[in-house]
C-alpha positions as CSV (number, residue, x, y, z in Angstrom):
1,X,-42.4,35.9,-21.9
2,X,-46.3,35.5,-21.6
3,X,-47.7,32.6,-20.1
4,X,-49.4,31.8,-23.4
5,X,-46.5,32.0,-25.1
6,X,-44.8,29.3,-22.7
7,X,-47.7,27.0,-23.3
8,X,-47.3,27.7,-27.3
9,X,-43.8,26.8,-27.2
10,X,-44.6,23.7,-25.0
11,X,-47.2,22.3,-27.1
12,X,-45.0,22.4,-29.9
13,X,-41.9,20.6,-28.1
14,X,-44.4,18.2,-27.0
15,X,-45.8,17.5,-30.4
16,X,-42.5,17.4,-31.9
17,X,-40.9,15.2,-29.2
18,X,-43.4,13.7,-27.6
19,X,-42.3,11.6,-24.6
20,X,-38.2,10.7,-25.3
21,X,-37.9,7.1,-24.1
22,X,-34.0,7.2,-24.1
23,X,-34.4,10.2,-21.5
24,X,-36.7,8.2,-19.4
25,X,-34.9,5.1,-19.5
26,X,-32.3,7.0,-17.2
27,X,-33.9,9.5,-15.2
28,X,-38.0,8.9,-13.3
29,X,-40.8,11.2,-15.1
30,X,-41.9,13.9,-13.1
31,X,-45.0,12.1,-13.2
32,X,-43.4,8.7,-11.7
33,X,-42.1,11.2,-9.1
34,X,-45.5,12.6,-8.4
35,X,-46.7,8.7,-8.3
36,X,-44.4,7.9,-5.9
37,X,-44.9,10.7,-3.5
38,X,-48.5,9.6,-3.8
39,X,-48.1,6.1,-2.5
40,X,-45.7,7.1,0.3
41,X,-48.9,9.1,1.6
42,X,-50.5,6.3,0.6
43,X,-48.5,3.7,2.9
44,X,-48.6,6.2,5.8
45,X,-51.9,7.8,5.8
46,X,-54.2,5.7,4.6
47,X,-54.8,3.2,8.1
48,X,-56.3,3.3,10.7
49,X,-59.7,5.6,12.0
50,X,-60.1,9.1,10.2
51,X,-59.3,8.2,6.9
52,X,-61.3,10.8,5.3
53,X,-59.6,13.5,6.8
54,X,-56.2,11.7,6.0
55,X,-57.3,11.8,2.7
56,X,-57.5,15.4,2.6
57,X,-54.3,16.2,4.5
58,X,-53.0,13.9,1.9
59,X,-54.1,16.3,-1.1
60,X,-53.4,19.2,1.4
61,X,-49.6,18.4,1.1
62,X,-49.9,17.3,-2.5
63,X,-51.2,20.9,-3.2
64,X,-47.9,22.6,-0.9
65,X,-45.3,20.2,-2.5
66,X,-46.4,20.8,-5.9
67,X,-46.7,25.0,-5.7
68,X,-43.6,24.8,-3.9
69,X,-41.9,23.1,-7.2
70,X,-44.1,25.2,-9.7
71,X,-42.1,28.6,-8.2
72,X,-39.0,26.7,-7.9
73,X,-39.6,26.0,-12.1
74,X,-41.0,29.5,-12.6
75,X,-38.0,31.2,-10.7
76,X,-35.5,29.3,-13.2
77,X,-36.9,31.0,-16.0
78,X,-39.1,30.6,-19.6
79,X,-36.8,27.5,-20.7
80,X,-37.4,25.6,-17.9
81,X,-41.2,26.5,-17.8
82,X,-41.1,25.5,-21.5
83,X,-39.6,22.0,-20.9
84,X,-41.6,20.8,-17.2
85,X,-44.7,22.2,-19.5
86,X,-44.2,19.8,-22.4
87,X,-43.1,17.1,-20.1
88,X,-46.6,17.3,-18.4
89,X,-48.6,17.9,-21.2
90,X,-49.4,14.7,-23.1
91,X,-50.7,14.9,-26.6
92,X,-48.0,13.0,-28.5
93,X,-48.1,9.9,-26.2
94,X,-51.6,9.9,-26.3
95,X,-51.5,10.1,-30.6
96,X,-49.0,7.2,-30.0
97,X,-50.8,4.8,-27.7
98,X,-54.0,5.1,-29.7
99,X,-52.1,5.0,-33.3
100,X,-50.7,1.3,-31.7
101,X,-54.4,0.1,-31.0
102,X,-55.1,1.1,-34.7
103,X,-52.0,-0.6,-35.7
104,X,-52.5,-3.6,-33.7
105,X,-55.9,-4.0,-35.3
106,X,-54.5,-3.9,-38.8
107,X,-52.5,-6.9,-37.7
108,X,-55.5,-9.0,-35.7
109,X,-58.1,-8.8,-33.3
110,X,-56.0,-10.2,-30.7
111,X,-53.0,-7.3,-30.9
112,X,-55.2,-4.4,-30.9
113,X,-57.0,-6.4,-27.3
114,X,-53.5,-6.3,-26.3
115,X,-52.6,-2.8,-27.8
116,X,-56.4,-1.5,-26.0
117,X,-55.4,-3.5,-22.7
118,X,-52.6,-0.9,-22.2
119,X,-55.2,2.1,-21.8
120,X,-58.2,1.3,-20.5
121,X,-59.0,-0.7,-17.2
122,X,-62.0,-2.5,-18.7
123,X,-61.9,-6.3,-19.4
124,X,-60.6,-6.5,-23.0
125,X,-60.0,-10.2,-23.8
126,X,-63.8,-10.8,-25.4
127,X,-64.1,-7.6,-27.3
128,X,-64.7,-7.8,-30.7
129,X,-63.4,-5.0,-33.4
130,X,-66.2,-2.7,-32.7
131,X,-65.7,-2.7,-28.7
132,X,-62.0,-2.8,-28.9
133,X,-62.2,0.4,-31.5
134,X,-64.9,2.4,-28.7
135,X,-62.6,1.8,-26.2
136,X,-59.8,3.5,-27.7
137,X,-61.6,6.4,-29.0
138,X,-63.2,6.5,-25.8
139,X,-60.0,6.9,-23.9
140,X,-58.2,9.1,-26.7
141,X,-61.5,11.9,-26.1
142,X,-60.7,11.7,-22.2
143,X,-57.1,12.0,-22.2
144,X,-57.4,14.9,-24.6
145,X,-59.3,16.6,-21.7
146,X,-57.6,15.6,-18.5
147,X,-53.7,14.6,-20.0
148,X,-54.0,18.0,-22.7
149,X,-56.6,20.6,-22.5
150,X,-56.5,20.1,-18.3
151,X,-53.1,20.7,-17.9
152,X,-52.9,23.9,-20.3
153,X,-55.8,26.0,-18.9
154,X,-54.5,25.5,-15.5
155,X,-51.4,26.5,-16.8
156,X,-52.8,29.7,-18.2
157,X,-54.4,30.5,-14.7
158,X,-51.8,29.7,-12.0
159,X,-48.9,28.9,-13.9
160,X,-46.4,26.5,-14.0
161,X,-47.5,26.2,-10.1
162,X,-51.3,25.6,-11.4
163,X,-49.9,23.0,-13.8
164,X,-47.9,21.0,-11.4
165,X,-50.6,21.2,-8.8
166,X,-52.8,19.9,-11.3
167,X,-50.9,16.7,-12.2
168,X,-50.2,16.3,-8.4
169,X,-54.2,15.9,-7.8
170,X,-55.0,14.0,-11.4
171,X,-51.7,11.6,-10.3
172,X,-53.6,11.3,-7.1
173,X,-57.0,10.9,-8.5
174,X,-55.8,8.1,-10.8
175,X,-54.4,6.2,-7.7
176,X,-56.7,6.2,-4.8
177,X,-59.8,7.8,-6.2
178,X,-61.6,4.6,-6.0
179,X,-65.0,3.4,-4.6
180,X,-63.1,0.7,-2.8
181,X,-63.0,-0.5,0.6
182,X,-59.6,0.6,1.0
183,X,-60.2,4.0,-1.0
184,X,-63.2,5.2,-0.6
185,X,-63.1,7.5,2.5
186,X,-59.2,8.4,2.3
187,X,-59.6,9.1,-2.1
188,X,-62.7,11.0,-1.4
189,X,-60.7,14.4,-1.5
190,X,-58.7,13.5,-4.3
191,X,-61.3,12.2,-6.5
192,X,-63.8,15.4,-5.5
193,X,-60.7,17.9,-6.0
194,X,-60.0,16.4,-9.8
195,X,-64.2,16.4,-10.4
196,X,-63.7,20.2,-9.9
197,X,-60.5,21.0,-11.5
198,X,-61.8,19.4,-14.6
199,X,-65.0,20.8,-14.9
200,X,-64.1,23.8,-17.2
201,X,-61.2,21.8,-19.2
202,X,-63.8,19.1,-19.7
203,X,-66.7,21.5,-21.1
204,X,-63.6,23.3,-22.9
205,X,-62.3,20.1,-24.4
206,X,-65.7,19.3,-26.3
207,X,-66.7,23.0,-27.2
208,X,-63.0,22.6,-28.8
209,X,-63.8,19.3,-30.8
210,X,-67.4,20.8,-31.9
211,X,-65.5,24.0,-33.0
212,X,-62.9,21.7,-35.6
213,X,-65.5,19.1,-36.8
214,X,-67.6,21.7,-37.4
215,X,-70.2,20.1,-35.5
216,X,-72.6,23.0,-34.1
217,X,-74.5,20.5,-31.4
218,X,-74.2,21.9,-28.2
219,X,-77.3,21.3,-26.8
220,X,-77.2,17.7,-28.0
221,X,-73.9,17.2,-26.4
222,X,-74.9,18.0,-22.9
223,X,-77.9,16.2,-22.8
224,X,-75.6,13.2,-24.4
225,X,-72.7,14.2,-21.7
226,X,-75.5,13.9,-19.0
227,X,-75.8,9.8,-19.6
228,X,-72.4,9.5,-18.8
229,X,-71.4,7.9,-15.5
230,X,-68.8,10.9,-15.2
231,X,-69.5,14.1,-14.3
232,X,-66.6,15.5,-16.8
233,X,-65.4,12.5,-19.3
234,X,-69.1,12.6,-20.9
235,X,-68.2,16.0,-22.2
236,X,-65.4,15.0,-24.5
237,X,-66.7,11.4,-25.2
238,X,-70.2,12.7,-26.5
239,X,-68.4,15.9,-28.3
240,X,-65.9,12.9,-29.8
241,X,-69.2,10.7,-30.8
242,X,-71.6,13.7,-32.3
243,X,-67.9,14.8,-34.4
244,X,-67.5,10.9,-35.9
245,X,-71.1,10.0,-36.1
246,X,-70.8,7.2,-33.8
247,X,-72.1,6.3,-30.2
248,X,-69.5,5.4,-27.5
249,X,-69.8,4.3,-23.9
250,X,-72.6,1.4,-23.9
251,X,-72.3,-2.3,-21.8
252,X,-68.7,-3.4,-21.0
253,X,-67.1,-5.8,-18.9
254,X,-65.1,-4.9,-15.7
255,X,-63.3,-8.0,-13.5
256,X,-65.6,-10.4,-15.1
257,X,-69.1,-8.7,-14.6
258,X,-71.0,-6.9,-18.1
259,X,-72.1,-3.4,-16.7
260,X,-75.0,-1.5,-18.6
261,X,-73.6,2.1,-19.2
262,X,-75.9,4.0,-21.6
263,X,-75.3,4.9,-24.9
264,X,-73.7,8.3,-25.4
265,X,-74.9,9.5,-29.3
266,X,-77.3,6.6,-28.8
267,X,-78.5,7.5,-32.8
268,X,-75.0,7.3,-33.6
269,X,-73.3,4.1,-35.8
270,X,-72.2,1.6,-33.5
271,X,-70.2,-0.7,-35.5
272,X,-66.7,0.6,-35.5
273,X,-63.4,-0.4,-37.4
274,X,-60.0,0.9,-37.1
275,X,-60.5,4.0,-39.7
276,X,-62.5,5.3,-36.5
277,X,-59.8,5.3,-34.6
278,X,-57.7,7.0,-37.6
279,X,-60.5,9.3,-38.0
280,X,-60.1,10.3,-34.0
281,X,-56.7,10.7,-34.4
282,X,-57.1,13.6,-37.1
283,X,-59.5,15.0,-34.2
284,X,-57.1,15.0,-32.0
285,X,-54.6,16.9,-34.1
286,X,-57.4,19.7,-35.0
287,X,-58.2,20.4,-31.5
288,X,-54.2,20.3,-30.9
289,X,-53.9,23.1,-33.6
290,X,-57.2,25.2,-32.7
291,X,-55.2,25.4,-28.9
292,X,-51.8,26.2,-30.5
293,X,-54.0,28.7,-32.4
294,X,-55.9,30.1,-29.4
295,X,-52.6,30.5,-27.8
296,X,-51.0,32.1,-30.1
297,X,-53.3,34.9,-30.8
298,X,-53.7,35.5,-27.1
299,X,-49.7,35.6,-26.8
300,X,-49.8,38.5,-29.4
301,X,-53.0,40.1,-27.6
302,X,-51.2,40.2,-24.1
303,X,-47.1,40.8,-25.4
């Protein structure tokens, strides 16, 4: 079986099945396990002098322990590349955790704060409809890239040893890549490595969502995707804002202090309500199906 084929068949378990809570209520996700093996480095490395090579020994093993499980997976065969794939891909989760800040609009201000609060790390408990609705759409056009599109592509160049080495460095990137005190020198590797394993799934991502919304703005998405504090998450965001007519990004609060981001789709509407998020939702699922597409046509090229 192809490699494209295996991703086919894993974006469809995953959109069938999506994350199984009574399966992980009894055994630790792979990406718990990947968390956990993170913060042991973590604990160990990440004191005294030298941190910033630390930090890069840490990815250094990261990268070893997760080919070293990717050809364990591979060597079991298709079914169990199938399955690890859909584990670590993530579109049905991420349908479902924006889908509750659309729900928990519907039923006040206050639940969708609450239902926002569980995906973003900004300061939700003053936003009104319009920031709490930006934040989720925001986060759903990110995830796409780095919890979808990310883990597929690598998958279709190394492998189930590509994909698990991806979600090794993302995990890691998501736990120490920080501009802290404590992070800065011994994250630097991680955060640097995930800049550059996103690139191409990031650009991919919005050429995606400007192929389903019909939306032929390329040149208007860069320059949007440049006023974006991230060198990869502007991508998707200003592909996600150009598709729905609305500007994302803008002033937000983080630990108490407002921070001026700019405007990505500046032009675009800025007051949002919860048919926003429904209509990034339906995004979502056309980019979903222009990658099951994609994936099936090259599975039929290359049988």
């Amino acid at each position: 079986m192809t490699i494209a084929l295996v991703l086919l068949c894993a974006l469809l378990l995953d959109a069938l099945f999506g994350e199984p809570q009574w399966l992980w209520s009894r055994l630790p996700h792979p990406a718990v396990l990947m968390g956990r093996l993170v913060q042991v480095l973590d604990q160990h490395l990440n004191v005294g002098a030298a941190r910033k090579a630390k930090g890069i020994i840490c990815v250094l093993v990261l990268i070893t322990a997760g080919y070293l499980m990717g050809n364990v997976i591979s060597y079991l065969g298709p079914v169990a590349e199938i399955i690890v794939a859909a584990i670590l891909l993530a579109h049905r989760s991420l349908i479902q955790h924006v889908a509750a800040v659309a729900k928990g609009l519907r039923s006040s201000l206050s639940e969708g704060r609450d239902a926002v609060g569980m995906i973003v790390s900004r300061d939700t408990g003053q936003m009104d409809t319009s920031q709490v609705t930006r934040a989720a759409i925001e986060s759903a056009a990110e995830n796409l890239s780095d919890g979808v599109v990310a883990p597929a592509f690598w998958l279709l160049v190394g492998g189930v040893p590509g994909l698990v080495i991806y979600k090794m460095v993302n995990t890691a990137d998501s736990m120490i890549g920080y501009r802290t005190p404590k992070y800065e020198a011994f994250g630097w590797a991680a955060a640097r490595l995930d800049d550059a394993l996103n690139l191409i799934p990031a650009r991919g991502t919005a050429l995606l969502i400007a192929l389903v919304s019909w939306t032929a703005q390329l040149g208007k998405i860069r320059s949007d995707a440049r006023l974006h504090r991230s060198p990869n998450a502007g991508w998707p965001e200003a592909a996600m804002a150009r598709a729905l007519g609305i500007a994302l990004s803008g002033p937000r609060a983080y630990d108490g202090a407002m921070r001026e981001f700019p405007w990505v789709n500046p032009d675009g509407r800025r007051d949002l309500t919860v048919v926003d998020i429904d209509a990034a939702i339906v995004m979502l699922w056309k980019t979903w199906a222009a990658a099951v597409l994609l994936c099936a046509l090259t599975g039929l090229l290359t049988a």
